[in-house]
N, C-alpha and C positions, 0 to 999 in steps of 0.2 A: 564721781567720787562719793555725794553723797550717798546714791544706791548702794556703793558697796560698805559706805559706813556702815548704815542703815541696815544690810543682811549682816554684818559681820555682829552690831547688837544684837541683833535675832539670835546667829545663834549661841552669844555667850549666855542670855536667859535661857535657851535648851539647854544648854551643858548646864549650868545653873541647875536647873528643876529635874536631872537625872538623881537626883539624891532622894531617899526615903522623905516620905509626906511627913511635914511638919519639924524634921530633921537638919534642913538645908542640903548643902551640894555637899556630894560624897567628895572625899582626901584625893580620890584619883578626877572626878571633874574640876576640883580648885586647882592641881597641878596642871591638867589638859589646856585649860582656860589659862594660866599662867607662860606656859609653853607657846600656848600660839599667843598671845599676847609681847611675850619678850620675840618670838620671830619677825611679827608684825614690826613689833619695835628696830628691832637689826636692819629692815628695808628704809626706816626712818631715817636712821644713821646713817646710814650710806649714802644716801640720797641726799643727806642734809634736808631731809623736810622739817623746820624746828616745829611747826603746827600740830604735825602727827605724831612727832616725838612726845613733847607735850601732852595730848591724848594721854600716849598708851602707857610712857612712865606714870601718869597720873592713876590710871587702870588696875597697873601693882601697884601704887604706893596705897589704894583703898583696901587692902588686906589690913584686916586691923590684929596690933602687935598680941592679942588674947588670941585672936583666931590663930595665928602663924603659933602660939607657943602650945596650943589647946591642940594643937594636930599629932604631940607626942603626950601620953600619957603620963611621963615622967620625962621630963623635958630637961635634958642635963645643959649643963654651961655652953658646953661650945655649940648644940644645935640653937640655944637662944641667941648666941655670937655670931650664927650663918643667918639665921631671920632678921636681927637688925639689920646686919649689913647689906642684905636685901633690900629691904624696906629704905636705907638710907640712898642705897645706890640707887635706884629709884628715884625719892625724890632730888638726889644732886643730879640725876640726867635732865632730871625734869627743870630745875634752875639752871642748867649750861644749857637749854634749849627757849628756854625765855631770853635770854641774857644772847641767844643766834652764835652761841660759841661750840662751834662744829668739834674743835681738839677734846674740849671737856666733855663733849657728849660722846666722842670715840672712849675715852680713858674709862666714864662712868656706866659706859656700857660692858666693858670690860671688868668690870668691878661685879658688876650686876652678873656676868655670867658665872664671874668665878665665886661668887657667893651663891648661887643652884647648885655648882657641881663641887661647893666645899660641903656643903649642905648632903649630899645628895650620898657621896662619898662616904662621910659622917653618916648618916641613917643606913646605908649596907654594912660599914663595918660594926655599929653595932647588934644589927641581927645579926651579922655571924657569931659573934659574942655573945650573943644573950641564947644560942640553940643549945637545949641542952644534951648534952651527952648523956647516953645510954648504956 
């Protein structure tokens, strides 16, 4: 178990260090690393491992709330309304998994997905909106 901790850190510093020198991790390595990170998490859940839970909510809950709003140039209401809720759902999986409470770690995982794909939704429809017409 540790071994594959251990690789699995490796390679989020790789995904990490794909981003321009002195720039940080590009917009698509922070989501790739976010992705496998909430998967990871979903095996937690299921399993009830609260230890690994624990972990990996912790994992996203270290996006910090400038980084999550800095990734839209103009960052309207409701994309800053889908990053809290991220960030929040996060850390309550992270307290229903201290706390060895399996129901609120299903509920808060749940929360957690549907703040990515409210998110996610919200950032395609507004480049459809923002293309301009010719």
């Amino acid at each position: 178990m540790r071994q594959r901790l251990g690789l699995a850190s490796c390679a989020v510093i790789l995904l990490a260090a794909t981003g321009d020198a002195g720039q940080g991790p590009t917009l698509r390595a922070v989501m790739r690393d976010k992705l496998t990170t909430a998967q990871t998490l979903l095996g937690a859940v299921v399993r009830h491992d609260f230890s690994q839970m624990e972990l990996f909510a912790r994992q996203l809950e270290r996006i910090p709330y400038a980084e999550v709003v800095s990734w839209q140039a103009a960052a309207d209401r409701d994309y800053v309304e889908h990053a809290v809720a991220l960030l929040g759902a996060a850390r309550n999986l992270r307290e229903a998994a201290a706390a060895r409470n399996g129901d609120a770690a299903v509920r808060e995982y749940s929360a957690l997905v549907t703040a990515c794909t409210g998110c996610h939704s919200h950032v395609r429809k507004m480049r459809t909106i923002s293309v301009p017409i010719r």
